[in-house]
OpenMM code with the backbone's topology and positions (N, CA, C; nanometers):
from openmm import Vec3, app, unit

residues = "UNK UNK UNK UNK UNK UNK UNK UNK UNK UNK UNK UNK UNK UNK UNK UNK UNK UNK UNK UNK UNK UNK UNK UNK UNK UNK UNK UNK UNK UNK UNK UNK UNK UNK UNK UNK UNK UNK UNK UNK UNK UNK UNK UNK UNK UNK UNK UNK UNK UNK UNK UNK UNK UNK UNK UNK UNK UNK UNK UNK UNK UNK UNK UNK UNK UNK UNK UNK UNK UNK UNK UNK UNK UNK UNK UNK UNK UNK UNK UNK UNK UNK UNK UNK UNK UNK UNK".split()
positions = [
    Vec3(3.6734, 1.0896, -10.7731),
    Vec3(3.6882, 1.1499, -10.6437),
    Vec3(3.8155, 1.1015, -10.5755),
    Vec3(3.8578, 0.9984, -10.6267),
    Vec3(4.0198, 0.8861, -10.5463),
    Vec3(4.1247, 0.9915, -10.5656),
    Vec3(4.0876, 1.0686, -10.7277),
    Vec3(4.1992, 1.0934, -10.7570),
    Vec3(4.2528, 1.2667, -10.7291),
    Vec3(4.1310, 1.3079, -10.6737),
    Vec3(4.1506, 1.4252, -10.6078),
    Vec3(4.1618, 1.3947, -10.4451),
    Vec3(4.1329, 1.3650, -10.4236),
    Vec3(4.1986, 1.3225, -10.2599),
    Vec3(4.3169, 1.2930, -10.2995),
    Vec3(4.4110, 1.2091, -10.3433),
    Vec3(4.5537, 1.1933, -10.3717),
    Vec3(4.6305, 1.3259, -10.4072),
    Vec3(4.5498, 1.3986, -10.4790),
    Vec3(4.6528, 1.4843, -10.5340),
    Vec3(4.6460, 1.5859, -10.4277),
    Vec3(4.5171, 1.6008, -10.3089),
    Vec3(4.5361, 1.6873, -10.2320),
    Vec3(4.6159, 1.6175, -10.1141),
    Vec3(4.6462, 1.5127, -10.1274),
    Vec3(4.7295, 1.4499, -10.0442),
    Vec3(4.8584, 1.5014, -10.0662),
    Vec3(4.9034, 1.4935, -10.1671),
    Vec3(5.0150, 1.5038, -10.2238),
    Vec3(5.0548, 1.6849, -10.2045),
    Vec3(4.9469, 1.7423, -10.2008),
    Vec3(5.0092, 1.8774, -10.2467),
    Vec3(4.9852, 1.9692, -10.0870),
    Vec3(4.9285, 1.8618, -9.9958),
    Vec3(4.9683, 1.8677, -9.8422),
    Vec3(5.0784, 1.8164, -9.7899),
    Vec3(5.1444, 1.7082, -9.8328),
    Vec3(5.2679, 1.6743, -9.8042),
    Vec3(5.3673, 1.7607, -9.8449),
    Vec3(5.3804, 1.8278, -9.9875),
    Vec3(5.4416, 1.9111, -10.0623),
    Vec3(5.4549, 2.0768, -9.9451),
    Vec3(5.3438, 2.1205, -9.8993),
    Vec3(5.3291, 2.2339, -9.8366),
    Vec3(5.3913, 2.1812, -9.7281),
    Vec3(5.3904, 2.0647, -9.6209),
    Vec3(5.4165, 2.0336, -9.4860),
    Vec3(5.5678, 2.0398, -9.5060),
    Vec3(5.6435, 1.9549, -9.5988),
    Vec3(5.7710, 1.9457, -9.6201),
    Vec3(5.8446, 2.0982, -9.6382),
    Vec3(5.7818, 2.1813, -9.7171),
    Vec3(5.8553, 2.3046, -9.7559),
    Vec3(5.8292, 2.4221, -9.5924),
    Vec3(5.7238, 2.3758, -9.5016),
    Vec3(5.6920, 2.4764, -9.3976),
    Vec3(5.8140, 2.3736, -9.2839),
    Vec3(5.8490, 2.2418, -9.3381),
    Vec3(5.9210, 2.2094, -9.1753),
    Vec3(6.0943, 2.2528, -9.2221),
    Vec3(6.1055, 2.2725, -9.3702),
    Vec3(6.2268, 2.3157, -9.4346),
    Vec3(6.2701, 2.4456, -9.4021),
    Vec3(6.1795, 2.5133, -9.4042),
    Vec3(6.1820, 2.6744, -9.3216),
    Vec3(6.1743, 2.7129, -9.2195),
    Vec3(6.0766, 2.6076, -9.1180),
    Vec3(6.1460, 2.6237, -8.9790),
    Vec3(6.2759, 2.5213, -8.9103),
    Vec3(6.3389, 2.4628, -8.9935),
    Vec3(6.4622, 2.4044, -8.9602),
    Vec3(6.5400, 2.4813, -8.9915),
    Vec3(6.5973, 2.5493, -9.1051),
    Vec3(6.6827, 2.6396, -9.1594),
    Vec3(6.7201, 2.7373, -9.0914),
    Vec3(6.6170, 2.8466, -9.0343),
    Vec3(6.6543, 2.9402, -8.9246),
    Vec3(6.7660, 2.9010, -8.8361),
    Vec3(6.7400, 2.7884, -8.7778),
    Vec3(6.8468, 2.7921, -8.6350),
    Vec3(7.0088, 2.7343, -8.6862),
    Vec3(6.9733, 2.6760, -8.8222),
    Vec3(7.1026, 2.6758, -8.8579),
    Vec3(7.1364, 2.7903, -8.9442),
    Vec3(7.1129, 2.8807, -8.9817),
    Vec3(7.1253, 2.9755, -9.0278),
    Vec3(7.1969, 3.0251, -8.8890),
    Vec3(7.0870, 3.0521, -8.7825),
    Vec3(7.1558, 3.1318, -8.7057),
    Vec3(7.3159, 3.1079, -8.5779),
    Vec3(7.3100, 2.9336, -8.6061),
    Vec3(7.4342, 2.8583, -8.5796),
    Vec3(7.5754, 2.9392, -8.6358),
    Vec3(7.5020, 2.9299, -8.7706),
    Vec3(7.6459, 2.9355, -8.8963),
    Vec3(7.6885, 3.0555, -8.8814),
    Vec3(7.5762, 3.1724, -8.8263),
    Vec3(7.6396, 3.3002, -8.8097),
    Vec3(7.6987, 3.3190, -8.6708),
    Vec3(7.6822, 3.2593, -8.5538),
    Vec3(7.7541, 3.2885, -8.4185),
    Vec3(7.9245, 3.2331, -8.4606),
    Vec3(7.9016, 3.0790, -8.5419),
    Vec3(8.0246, 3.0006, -8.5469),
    Vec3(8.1325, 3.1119, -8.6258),
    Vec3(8.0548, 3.1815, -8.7583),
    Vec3(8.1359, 3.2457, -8.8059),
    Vec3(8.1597, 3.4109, -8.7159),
    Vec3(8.0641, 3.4250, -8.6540),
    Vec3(8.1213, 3.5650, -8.5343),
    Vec3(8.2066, 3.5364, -8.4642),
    Vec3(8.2286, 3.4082, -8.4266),
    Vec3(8.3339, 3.4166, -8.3039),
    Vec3(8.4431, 3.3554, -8.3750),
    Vec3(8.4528, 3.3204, -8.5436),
    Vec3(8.5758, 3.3141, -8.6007),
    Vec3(8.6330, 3.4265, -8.6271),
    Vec3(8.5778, 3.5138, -8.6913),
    Vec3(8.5792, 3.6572, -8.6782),
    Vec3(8.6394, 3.7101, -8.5602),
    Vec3(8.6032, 3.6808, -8.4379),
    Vec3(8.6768, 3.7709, -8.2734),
    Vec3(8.7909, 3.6841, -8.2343),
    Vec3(8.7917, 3.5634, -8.3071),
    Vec3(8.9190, 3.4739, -8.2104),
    Vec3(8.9958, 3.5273, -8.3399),
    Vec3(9.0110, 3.5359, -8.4381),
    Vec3(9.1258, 3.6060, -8.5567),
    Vec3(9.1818, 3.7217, -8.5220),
    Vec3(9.0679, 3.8264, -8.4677),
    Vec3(9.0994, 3.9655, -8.4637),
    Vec3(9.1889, 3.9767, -8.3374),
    Vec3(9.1158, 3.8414, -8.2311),
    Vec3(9.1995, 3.8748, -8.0760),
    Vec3(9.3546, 3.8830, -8.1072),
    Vec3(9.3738, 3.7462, -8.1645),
    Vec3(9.5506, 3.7136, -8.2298),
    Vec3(9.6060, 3.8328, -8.2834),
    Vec3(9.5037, 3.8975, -8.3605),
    Vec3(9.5408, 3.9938, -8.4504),
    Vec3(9.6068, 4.0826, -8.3709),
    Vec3(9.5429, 4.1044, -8.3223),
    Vec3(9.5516, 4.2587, -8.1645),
    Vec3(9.6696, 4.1979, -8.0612),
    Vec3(9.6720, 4.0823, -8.0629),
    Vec3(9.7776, 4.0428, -7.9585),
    Vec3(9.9234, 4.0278, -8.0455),
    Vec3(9.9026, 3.9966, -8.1808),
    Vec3(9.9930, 3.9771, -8.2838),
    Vec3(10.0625, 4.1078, -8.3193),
    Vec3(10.0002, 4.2391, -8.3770),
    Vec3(10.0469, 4.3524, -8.3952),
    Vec3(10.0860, 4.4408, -8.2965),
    Vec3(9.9464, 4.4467, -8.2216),
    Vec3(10.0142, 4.5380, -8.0538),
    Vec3(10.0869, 4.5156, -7.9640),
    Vec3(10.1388, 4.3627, -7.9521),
    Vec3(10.2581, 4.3601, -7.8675),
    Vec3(10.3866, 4.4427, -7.8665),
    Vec3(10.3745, 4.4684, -7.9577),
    Vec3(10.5365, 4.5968, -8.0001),
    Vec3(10.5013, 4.7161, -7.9044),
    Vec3(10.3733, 4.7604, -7.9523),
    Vec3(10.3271, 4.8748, -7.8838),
    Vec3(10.2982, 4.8580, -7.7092),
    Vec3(10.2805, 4.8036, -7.6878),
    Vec3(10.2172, 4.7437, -7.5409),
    Vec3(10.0517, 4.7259, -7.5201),
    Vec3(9.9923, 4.6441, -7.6049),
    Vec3(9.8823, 4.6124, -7.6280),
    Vec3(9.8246, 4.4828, -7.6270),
    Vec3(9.8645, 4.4277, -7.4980),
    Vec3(9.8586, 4.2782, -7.5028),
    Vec3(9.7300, 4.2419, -7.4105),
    Vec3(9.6509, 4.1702, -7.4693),
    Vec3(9.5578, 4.1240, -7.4215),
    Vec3(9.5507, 3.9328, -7.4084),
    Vec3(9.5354, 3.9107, -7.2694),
    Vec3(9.6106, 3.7861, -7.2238),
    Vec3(9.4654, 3.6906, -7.3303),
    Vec3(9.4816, 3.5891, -7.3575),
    Vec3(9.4129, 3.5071, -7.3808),
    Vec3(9.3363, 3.3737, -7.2547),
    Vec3(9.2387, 3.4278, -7.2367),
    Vec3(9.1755, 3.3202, -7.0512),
    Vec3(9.0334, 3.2804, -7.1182),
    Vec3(8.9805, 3.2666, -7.0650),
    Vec3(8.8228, 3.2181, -7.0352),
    Vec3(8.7525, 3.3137, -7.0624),
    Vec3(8.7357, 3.4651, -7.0107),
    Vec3(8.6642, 3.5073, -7.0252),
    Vec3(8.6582, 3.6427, -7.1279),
    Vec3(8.7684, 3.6100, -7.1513),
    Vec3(8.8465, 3.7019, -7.2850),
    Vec3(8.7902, 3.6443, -7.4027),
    Vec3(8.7791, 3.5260, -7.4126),
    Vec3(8.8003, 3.4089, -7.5153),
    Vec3(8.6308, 3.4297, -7.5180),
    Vec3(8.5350, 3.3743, -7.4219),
    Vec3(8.4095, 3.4193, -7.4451),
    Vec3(8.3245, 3.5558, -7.5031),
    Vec3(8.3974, 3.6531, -7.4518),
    Vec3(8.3552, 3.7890, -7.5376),
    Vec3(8.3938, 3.8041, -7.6398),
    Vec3(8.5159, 3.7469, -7.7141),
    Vec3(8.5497, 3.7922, -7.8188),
    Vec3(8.4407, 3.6338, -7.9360),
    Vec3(8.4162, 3.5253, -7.8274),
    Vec3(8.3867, 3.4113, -7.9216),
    Vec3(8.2043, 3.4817, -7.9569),
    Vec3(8.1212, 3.5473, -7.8640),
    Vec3(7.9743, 3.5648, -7.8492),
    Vec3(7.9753, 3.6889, -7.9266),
    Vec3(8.1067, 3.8090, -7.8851),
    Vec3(8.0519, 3.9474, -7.9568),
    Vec3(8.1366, 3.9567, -8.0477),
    Vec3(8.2305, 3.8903, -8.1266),
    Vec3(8.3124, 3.8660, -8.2493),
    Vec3(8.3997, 4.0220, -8.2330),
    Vec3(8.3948, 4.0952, -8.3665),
    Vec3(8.4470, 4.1799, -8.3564),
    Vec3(8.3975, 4.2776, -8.2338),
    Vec3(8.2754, 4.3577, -8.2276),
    Vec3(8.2626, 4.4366, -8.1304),
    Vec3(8.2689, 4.3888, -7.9950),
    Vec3(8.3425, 4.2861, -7.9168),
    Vec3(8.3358, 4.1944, -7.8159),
    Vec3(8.5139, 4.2395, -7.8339),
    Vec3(8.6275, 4.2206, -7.9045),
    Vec3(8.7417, 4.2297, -7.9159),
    Vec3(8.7417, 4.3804, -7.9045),
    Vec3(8.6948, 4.4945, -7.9680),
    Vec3(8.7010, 4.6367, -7.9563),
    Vec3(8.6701, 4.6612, -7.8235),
    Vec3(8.6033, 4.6280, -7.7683),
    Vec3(8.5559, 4.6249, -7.6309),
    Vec3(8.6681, 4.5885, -7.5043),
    Vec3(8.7081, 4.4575, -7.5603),
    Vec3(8.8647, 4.4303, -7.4752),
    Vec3(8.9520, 4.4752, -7.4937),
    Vec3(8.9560, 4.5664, -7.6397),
    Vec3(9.0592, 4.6779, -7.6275),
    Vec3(9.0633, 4.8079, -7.5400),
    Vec3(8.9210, 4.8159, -7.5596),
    Vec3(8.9351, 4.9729, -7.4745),
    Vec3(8.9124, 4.9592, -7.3544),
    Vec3(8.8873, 4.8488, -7.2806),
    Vec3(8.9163, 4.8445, -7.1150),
    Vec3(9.0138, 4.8390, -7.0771),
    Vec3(9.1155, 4.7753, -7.1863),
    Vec3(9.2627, 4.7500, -7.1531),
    Vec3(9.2796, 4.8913, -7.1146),
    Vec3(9.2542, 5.0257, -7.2156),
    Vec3(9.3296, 5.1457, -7.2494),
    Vec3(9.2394, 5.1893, -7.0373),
    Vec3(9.1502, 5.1541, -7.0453),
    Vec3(9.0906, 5.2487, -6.9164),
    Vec3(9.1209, 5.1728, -6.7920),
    Vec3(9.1858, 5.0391, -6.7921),
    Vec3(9.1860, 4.9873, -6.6743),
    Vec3(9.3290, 4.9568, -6.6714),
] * unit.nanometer
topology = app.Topology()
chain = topology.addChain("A")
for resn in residues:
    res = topology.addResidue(resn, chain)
    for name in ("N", "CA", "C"):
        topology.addAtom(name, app.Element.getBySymbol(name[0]), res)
């Protein structure tokens, strides 16, 4: 009987470890994807400030430029393009 209590010991530790592995993972999962979205919008901003300056397409780099393009990556930069064009 010792030796089935141990092994259900064991194969409760085994389940606890793999359920706290899966709820840790999510939020870095979902870290790794904001960090890489807003590498994604701070590249594209340069990008847009890099190519469209010829054209007259300059979008200043501030605070709150820098936040939309860092939270909505690419569609956050498309966005500061076309207010530029309407405002």
């Amino acid at each position: 009987m010792e030796t089935l209590s141990g092994i259900l010991l064991i194969a409760a530790l085994i389940v606890g470890a793999v359920l706290i592995l899966k709820i840790l993972t999510k939020p870095i999962r979902l870290v790794f994807k904001l960090l890489l979205n807003a590498a994604f919008g701070f590249v594209l901003l340069f990008l847009v400030n890099f190519f469209g300056d010829p054209v007259g397409i300059y979008i200043s780099v501030n605070f709150i430029n820098a936040l939309v393009a860092g939270f909505l990556g690419v569609p956050g930069v498309i966005l500061l393009v076309l207010l530029k064009f309407l405002f």
